[in-house]
C-alpha positions in Angstrom: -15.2 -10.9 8.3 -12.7 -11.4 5.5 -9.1 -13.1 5.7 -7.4 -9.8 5.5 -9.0 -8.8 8.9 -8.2 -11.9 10.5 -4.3 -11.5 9.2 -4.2 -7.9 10.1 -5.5 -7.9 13.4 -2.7 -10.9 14.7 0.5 -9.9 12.8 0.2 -6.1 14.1 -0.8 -6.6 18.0 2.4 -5.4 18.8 2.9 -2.7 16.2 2.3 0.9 16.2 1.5 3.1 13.2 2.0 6.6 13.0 -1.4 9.0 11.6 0.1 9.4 7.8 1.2 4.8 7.8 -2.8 4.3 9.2 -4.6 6.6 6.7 -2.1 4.9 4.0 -3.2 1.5 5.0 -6.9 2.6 5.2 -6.7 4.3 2.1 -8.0 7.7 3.5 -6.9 11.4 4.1 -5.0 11.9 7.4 -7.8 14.3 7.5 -10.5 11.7 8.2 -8.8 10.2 11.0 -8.2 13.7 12.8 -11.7 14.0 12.7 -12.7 11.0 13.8 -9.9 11.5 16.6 -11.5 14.3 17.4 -15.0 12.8 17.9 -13.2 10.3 20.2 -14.0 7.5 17.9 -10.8 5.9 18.2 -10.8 4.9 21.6 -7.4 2.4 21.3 -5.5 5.4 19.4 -2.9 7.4 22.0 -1.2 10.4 21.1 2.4 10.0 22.3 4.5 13.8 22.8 2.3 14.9 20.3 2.4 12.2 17.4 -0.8 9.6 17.0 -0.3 5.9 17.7 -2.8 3.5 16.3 -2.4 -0.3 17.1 -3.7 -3.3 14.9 -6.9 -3.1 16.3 -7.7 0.0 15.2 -6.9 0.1 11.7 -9.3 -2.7 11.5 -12.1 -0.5 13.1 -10.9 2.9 10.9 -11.5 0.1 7.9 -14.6 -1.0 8.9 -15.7 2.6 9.7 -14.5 3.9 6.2 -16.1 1.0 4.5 -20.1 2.0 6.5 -19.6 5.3 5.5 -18.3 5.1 2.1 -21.2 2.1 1.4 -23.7 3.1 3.3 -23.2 6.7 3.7 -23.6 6.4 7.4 -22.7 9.4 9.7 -19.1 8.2 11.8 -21.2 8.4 15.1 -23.1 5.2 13.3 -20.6 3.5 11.8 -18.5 3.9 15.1 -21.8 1.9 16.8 -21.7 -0.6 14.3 -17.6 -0.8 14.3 -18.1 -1.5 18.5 -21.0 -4.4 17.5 -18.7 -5.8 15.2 -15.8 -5.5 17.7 -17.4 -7.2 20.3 -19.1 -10.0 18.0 -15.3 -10.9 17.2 -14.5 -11.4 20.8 -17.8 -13.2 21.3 -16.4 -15.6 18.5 -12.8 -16.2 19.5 -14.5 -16.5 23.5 -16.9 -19.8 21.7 -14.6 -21.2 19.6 -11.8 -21.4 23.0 -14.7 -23.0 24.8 -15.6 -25.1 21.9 -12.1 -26.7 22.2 -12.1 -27.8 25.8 
């Protein structure tokens, strides 16, 4: 995980972004997220009257998702698995290291 990820993923838990501000940030086509909406691959993504809403968490996972199939050329059903592993090997962490402390 790199710092970025850490920063990202606590400064927007309470932020939205709209479909055109996420596939700025993740530096793809609004395109690639309406397909990937479509495959249901963005399960913390809510369409509100019509107009996408992606939280902090997701942007993370559309990153990581980009980044599998741009370096590995993995098909999105794959780098969706491996965006969930990921996903739930950060909770795993942050579950230790609040046990680790007492």
């Amino acid at each position: 995980m790199r710092d970025d990820d850490i920063l990202i993923g606590t400064l927007m838990e309470e932020s939205w972004l709209t479909l055109e501000q996420m596939a700025a940030a993740c530096r793809v086509e609004p395109d690639w997220l309406m397909r990937h909406l479509d495959e249901g691959l963005f399960p913390g993504a809510e369409s509100v009257a019509g107009i996408w809403r992606f939280s902090g968490a997701c942007l993370l996972r559309a990153r990581r998702m980009h980044d599998l199939e741009r370096d590995f050329d993995a098909v999105p059903e794959l780098a969706a698995l491996v965006a969930d592993m990921l996903e739930e090997m950060d909770t795993l962490r942050l579950i230790a290291s609040r046990v680790s402390r007492g």
